[in-house]
N, C-alpha and C positions, 0 to 999 in steps of 0.2 A: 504493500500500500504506500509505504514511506517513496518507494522508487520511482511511482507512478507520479507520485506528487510533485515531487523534485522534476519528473521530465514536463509534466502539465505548467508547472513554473517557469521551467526552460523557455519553452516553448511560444510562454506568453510572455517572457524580457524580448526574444526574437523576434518575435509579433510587432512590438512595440517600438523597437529600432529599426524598423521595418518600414513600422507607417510614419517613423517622427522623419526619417531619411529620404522617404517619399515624396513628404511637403517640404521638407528643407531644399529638396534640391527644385522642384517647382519654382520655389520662391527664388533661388539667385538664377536670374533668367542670363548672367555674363559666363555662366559653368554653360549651359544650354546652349549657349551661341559659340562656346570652343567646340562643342563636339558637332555643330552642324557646320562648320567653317571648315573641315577636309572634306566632306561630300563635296559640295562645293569648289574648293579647288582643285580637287579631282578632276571633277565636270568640266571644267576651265584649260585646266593641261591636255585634259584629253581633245578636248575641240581647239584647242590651239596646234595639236597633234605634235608635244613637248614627247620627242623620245626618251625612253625609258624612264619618265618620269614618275609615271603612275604610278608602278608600284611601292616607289619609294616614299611616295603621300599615302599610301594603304599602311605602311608599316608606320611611319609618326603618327597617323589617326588612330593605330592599335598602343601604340608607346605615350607619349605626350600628352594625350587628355584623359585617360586615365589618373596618370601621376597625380597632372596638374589638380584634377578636381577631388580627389580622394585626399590627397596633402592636404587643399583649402577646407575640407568637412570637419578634417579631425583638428587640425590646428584652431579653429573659429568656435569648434564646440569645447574645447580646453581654454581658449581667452575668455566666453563665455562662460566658464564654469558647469555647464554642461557635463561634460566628459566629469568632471569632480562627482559632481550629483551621482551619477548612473554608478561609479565605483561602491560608494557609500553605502547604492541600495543592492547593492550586492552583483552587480554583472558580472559575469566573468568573461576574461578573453576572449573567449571563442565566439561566446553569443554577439559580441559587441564587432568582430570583424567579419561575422558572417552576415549580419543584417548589414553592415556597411558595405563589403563588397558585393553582396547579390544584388541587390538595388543598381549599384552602379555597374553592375557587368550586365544586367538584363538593358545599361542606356547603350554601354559601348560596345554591345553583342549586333544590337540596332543599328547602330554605326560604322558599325562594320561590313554586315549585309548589306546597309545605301552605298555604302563605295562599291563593295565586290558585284552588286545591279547596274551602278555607273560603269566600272572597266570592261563587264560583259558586255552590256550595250554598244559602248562605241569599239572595241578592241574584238568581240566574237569570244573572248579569252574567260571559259568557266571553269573556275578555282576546281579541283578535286577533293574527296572531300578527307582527306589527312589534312590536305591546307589547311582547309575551313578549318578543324579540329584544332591543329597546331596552333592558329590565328586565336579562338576562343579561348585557349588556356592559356596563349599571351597577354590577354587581356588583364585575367587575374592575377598573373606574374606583377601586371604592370601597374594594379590596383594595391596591391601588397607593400609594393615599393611607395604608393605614394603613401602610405597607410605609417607605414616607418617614418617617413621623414615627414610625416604630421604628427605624429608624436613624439616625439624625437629633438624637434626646429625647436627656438625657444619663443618664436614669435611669427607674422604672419612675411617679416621681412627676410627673415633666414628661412621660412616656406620657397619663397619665391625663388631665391637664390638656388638654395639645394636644387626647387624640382629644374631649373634649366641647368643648373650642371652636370645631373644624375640623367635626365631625358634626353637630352642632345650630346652627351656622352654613351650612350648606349646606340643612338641614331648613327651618328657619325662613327663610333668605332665600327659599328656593322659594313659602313656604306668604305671603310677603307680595307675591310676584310674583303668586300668583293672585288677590290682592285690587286690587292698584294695578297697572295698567295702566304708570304710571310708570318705577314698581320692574321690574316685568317685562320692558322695555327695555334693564335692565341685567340681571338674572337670566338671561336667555333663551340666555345662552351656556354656563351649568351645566349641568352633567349632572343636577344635583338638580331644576332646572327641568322639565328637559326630560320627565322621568320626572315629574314632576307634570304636566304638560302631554298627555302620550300616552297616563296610562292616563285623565283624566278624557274626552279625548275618543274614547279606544280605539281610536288608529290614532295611526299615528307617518308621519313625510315622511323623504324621504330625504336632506331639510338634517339632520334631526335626528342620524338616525344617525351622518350624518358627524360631525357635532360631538360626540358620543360618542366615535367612533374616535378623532378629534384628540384627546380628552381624554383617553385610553388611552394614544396617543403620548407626549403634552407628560408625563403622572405618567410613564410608562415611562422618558423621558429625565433626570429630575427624579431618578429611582430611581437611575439610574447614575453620575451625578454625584455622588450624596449616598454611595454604596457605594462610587467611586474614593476620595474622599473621606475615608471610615472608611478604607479598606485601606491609606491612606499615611500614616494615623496611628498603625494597629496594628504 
């Protein structure tokens, strides 16, 4: 009975970061307008017929605004005192980043589909679906990461900073791994690689995935540390 309770409990903190991350993110309509601004430029390069530009705007729209708006949730709900609140009332880890990233992977899941509509459209070029796959659980990689460095930042200013040197460090090392074979020796274990790597050949291996998943782990475990962390300073 006691175990049933505790999961009925669970269940409903999850519920509830759920619906509060729902409306929060409704209401900052400048999160909303990062994630519709690569469809859009997508659409743009591709009718400008910008060579092999596309898919390198597919992987910053699965990299970049993830980060970016997953950092600004958790950072704004800590200067707010928020995130304090929800400790107190007992959250625990898990509950607390899983309602934050579902919310946000079911927006950049969405975002991702209107690019991969737009590059079909003008290109003929339909992703397989390991891509698709590999793409979706970069998402989360990429929501973890920003997850970290919103808890992590000490302010909405070092938010900012981190998310463009950790986001366009992950962009750019990928995009110099596909030039230098070198480089790609040591990139090849990113996830921002990898995803440069499977949609240009449009089929993914199943080392890659894996190395995804571990990169899902290793941020997941990195999250929890950095959230025991916060809660034994608040």
């Amino acid at each position: 009975m006691n175990v049933r309770i505790k999961f009925v409990r669970k269940l409903t903190r999850i519920k509830a970061i759920l619906i509060k991350e729902r409306i929060e993110l409704f209401r900052n309509y400048k999160l909303l307008i990062i994630f519709a601004l690569f469809p859009i430029v997508l659409a743009i390069s591709l009718s400008l017929e910008v060579s092999g530009a596309w898919y390198m705007i597919m992987i910053m729209g699965v990299i970049l605004p993830p980060i970016v708006c997953m950092a600004s949730q958790i950072s704004e709900e800590r200067e707010k005192g928020v995130l304090r609140g929800l400790i107190f009332a007992g959250l625990k880890w898990h509950e607390y980043i899983f309602g934050m990233v579902f919310t946000l992977w079911i927006l950049t899941s969405l975002d991702f589909c209107a690019m991969a509509t737009i590059a079909k459209s003008f290109t003929g070029i339909e992703l397989g679906d390991y891509v698709i796959f590999v793409f979706l659980l970069g998402e989360i990689c990429s929501l973890l990461i920003g997850a970290i460095i919103g808890i992590t930042s000490k302010n909405q200013a070092g938010v900012s900073v981190m998310t463009i040197i950790v986001g366009m460090g992950l962009v750019f090392s990928a995009i110099l791994g596909t030039f230098s074979t070198n480089i790609h020796h040591v990139t090849k274990i990113l996830y921002s690689q990898i995803l440069v790597d499977a949609v240009a050949a449009n089929t993914a291996t199943y080392k890659q995935l894996f190395i995804v998943v571990i990169s899902i782990i290793v941020a997941a475990l990195l999250f929890w540390l950095a959230f025991r962390r916060r809660r034994s300073e608040d």
